[in-house]
Each structure stands twice: as structure tokens, then as C-alpha cells.
Backbone bond lengths (Angstrom), bond angles and torsions (degrees), N, CA, C in turn:
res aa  C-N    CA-C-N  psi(-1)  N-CA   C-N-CA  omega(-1)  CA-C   N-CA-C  phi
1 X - - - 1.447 - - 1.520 107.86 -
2 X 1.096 119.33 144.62 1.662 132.90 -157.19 1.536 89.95 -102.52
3 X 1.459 109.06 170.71 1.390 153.02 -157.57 1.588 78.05 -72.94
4 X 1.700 136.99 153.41 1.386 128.23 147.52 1.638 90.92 -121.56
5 X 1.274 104.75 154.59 1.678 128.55 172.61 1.709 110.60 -108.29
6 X 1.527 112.02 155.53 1.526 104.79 152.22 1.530 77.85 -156.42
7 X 1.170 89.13 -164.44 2.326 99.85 -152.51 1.927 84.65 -122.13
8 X 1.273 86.23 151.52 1.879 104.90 -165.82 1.745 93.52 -74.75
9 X 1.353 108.21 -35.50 1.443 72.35 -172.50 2.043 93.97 -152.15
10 X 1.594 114.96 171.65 1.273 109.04 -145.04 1.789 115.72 -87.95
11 X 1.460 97.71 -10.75 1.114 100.50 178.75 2.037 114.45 -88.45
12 X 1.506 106.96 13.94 1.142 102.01 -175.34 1.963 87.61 -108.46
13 X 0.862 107.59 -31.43 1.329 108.77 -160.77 2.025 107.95 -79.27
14 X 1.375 100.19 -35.39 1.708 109.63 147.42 1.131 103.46 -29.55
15 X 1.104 103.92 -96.12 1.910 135.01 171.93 1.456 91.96 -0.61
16 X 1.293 98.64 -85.06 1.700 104.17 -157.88 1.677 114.47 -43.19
17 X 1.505 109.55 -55.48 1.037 124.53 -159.05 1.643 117.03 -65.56
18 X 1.741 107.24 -28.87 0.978 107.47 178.23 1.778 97.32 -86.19
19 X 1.111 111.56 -35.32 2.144 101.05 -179.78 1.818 100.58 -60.00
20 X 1.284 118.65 -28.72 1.668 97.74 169.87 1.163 130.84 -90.79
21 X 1.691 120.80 15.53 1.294 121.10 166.47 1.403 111.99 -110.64
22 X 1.686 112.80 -25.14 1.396 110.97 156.25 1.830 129.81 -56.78
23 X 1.415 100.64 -41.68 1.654 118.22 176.93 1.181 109.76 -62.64
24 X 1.522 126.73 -52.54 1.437 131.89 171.49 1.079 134.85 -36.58
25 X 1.571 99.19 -39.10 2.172 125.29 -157.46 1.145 97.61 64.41
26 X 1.234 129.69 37.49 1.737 109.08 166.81 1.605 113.83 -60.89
27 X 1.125 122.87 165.78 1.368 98.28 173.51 1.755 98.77 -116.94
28 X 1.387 132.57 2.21 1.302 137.42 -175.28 1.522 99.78 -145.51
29 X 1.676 121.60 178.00 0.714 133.82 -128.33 2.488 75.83 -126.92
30 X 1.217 97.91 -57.32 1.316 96.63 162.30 0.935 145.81 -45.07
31 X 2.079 104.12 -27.22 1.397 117.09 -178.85 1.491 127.95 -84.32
32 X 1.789 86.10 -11.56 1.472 108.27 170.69 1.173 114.22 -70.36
33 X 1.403 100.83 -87.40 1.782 109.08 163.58 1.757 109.58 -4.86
34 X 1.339 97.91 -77.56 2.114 83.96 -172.75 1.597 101.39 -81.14
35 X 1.108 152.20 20.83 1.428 145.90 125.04 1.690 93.94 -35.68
36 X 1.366 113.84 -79.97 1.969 119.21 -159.11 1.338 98.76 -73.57
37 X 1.794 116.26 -6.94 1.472 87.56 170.43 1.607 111.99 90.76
38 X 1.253 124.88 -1.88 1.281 146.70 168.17 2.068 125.17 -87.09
39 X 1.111 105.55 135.72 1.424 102.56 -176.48 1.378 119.74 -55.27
40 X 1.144 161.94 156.40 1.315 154.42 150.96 1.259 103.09 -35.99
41 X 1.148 134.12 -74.98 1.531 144.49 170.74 1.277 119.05 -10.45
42 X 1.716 102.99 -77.74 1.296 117.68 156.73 1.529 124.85 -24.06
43 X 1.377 118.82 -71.22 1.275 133.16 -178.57 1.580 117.69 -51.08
44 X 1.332 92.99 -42.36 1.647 88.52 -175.50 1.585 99.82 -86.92
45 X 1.335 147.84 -36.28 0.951 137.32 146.77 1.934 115.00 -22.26
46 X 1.047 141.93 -68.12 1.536 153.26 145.71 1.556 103.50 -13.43
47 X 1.364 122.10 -63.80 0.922 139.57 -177.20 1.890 111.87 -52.44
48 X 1.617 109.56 -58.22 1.405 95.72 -162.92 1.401 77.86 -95.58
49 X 1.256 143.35 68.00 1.463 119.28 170.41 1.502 148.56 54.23
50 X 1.409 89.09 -9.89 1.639 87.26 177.57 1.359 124.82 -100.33
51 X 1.323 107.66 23.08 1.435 128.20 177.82 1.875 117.54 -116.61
52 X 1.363 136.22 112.27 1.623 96.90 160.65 1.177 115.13 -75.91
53 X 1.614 117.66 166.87 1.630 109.68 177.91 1.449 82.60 -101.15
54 X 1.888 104.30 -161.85 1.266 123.03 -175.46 1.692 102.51 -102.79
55 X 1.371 106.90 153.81 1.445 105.94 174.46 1.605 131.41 -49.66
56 X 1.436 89.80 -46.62 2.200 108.89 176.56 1.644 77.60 -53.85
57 X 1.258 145.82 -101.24 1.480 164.21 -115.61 1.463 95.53 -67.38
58 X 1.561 145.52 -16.44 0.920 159.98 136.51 1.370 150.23 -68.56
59 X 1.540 85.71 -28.51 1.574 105.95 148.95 1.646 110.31 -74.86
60 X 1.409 107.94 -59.69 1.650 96.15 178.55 1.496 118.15 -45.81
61 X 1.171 124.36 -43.77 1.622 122.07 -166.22 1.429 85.67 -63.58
62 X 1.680 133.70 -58.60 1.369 114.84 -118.77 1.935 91.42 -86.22
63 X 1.241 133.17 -0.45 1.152 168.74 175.88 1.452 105.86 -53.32
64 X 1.118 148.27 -12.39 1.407 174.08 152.60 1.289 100.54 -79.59
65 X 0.777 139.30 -28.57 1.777 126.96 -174.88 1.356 123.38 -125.45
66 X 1.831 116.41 165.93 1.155 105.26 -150.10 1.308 91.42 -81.96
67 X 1.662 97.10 -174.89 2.291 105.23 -179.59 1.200 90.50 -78.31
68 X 1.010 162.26 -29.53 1.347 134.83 170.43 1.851 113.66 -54.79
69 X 1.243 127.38 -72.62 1.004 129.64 159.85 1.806 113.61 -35.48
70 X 1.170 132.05 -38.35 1.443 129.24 -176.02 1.480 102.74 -57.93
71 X 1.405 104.57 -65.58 1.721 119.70 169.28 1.678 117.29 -29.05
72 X 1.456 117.76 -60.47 1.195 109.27 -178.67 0.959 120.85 -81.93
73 X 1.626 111.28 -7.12 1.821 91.44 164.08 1.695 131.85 -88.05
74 X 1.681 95.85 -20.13 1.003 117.29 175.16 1.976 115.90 -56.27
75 X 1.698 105.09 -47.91 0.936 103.26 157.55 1.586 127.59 -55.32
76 X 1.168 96.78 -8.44 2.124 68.69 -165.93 1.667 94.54 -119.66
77 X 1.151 104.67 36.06 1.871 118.55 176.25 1.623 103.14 -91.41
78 X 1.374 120.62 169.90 1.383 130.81 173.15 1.702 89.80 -139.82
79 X 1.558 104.56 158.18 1.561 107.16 161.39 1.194 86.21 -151.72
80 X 1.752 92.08 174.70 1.533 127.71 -154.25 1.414 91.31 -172.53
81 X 1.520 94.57 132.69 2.022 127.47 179.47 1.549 89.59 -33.07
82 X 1.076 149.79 -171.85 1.457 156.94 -64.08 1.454 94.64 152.93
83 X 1.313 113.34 -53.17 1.654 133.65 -173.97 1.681 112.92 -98.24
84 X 1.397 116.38 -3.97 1.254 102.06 178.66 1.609 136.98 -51.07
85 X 1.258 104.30 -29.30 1.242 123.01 178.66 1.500 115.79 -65.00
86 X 1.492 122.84 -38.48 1.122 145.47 -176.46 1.982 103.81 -74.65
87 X 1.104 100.42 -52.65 1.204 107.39 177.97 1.996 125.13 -64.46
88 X 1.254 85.35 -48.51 1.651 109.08 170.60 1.672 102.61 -50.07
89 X 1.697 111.19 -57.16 1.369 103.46 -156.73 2.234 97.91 -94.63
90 X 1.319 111.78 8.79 1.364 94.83 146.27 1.724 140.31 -99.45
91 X 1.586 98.91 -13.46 1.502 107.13 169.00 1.622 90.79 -82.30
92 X 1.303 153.16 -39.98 1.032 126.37 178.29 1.762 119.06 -44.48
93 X 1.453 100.06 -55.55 1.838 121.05 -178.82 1.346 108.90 -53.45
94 X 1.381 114.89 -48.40 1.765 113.00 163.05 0.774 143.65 -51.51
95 X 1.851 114.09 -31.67 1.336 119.98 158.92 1.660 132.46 -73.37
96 X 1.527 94.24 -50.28 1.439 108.84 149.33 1.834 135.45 -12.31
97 X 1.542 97.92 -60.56 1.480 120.58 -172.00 1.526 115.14 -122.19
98 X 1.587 118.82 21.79 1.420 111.99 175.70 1.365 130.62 -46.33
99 X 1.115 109.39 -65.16 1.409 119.37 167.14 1.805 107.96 -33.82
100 X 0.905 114.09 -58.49 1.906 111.59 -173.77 1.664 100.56 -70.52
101 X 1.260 119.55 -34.89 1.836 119.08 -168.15 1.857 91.01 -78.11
102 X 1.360 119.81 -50.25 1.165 116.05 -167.19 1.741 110.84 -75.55
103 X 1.643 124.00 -13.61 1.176 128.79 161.57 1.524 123.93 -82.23
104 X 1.653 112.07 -29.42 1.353 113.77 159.80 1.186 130.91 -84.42
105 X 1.025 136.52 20.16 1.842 143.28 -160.65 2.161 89.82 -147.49
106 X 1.422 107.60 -10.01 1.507 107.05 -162.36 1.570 112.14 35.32
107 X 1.630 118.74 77.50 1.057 115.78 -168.40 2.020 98.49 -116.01
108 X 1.049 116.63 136.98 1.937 98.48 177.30 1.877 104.71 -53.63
109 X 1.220 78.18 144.91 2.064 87.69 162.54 1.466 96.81 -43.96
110 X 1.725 98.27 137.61 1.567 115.19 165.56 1.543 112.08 56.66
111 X 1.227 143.18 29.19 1.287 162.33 139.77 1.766 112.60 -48.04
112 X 1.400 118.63 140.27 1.522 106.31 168.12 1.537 125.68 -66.21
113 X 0.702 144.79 151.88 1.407 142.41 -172.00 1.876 103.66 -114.17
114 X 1.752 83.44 126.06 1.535 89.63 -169.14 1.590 106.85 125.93
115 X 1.344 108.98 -14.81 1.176 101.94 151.57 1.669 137.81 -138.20
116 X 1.378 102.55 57.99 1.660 123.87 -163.94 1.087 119.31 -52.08
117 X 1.423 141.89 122.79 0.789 170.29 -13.17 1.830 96.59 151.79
118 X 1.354 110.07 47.62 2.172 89.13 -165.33 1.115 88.64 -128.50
119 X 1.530 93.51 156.82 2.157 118.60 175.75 1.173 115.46 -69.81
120 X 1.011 118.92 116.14 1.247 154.21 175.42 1.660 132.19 -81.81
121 X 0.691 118.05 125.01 1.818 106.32 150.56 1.627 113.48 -174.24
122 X 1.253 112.62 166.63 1.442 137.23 -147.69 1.802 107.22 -105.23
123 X 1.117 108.31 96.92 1.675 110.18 168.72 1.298 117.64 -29.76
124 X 1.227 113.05 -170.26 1.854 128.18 165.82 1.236 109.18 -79.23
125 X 1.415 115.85 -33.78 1.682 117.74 178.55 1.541 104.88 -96.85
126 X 0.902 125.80 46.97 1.648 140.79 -172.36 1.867 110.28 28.57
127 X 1.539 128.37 29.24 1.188 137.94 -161.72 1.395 94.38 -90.76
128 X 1.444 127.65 151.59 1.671 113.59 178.98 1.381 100.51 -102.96
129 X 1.481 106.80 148.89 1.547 129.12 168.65 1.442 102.72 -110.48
130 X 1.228 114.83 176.08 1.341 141.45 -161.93 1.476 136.93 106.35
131 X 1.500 105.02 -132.19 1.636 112.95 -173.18 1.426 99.07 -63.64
132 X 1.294 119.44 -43.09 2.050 114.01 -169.94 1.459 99.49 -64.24
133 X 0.716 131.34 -43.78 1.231 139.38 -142.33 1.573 98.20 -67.54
């Protein structure tokens, strides 16, 4: 999963969005969207911000305009890992549910998680039995 971007602040990202439907000739806002190949949903999500897109999907739009214009939009972007989202919403879930993650893994209070603490043991063909199992 690639790099995702969104723009620091809202009046650049206006900006943008309306110079890539003008640059395009789209004549709608939908026609764009399946131009990049993106859901409506998606897009307008991208659009009012409450989405990041992906870097490639930002490279294509910004691809319509001149290097002067490429530059300033480029500047006024932010990114974040590919996985942030994934990551964000499991330290949220961990904190959330400690008590049950640290009672199901039998881990001590305040222990790292990821390395639980369970009974174990080793077959005749050295395969492990126990709690996974």
C-alpha cells in the first residue's frame, strides 16, 4: 500500500480540485471520478477532505498542470505511511479493550502486546499444541 496525501489546508485543496476538472474538460464531477478510475464516493470523499487519496492518484491529477502550479500544490500536501489508518485504529482498539486483550492473551497488566504469555507444548512431530490450536 502506497504513501496517501491530503493538502494542509482547505482552500488549496478547493483550488486544486476545481483546476482538475477545469484542465480535464470534465463536464461533471462523476465524469471525473471514472476518468481516475475512482468511485464517486470515493472522490468526493478526496474532495471534501475527509478522505486521504493515494500518492499515484495525485500524481495523476496534479499532471494537468503547469510546474509552476505542480510545485505549489505539491508544497501544500501532507503524507502519511499507506498503513496509518490501520495502525491508528489498532492502538485505538488496544486501548479501548485492554483489560479483555490483556485477559485473553493472559498477558500481566501493562505488558507489550505481541508477546502473550500461553501454554504451550510440542507434539512428537515437534508441531505446537495448545491455546492456538
Amino acid at each position: 500500500m502506497g504513501e496517501r496525501v491530503g493538502f494542509k489546508d482547505n482552500a488549496a485543496r478547493k483550488k486544486f480540485f476545481l483546476l482538475v476538472r477545469k484542465e480535464s474538460k470534465a463536464t461533471s464531477w462523476r465524469q471525473l471520478a471514472k476518468y481516475f478510475q475512482v468511485s464517486c464516493t470515493s472522490f468526493q470523499e478526496y474532495q471534501y477532505g475527509k478522505r486521504l487519496f493515494s500518492r499515484n492518484l495525485f500524481d495523476k491529477m496534479n499532471s494537468f498542470f503547469s510546474d509552476d502550479l505542480r510545485i505549489l500544490f505539491k508544497e501544500s500536501l501532507f503524507s502519511k505511511p499507506g498503513n496509518w489508518g490501520l495502525v491508528r485504529g489498532g492502538k485505538i482498539t488496544y486501548k479501548k479493550h485492554l483489560g479483555k486483550i490483556e485477559k485473553y492473551y493472559k498477558l500481566q497488566p501493562g505488558s507489550a502486546p505481541g508477546t502473550p504469555s500461553l501454554p504451550m507444548t510440542c507434539n512428537k512431530t515437534g508441531y505446537a499444541t495448545g491455546a492456538l490450536n
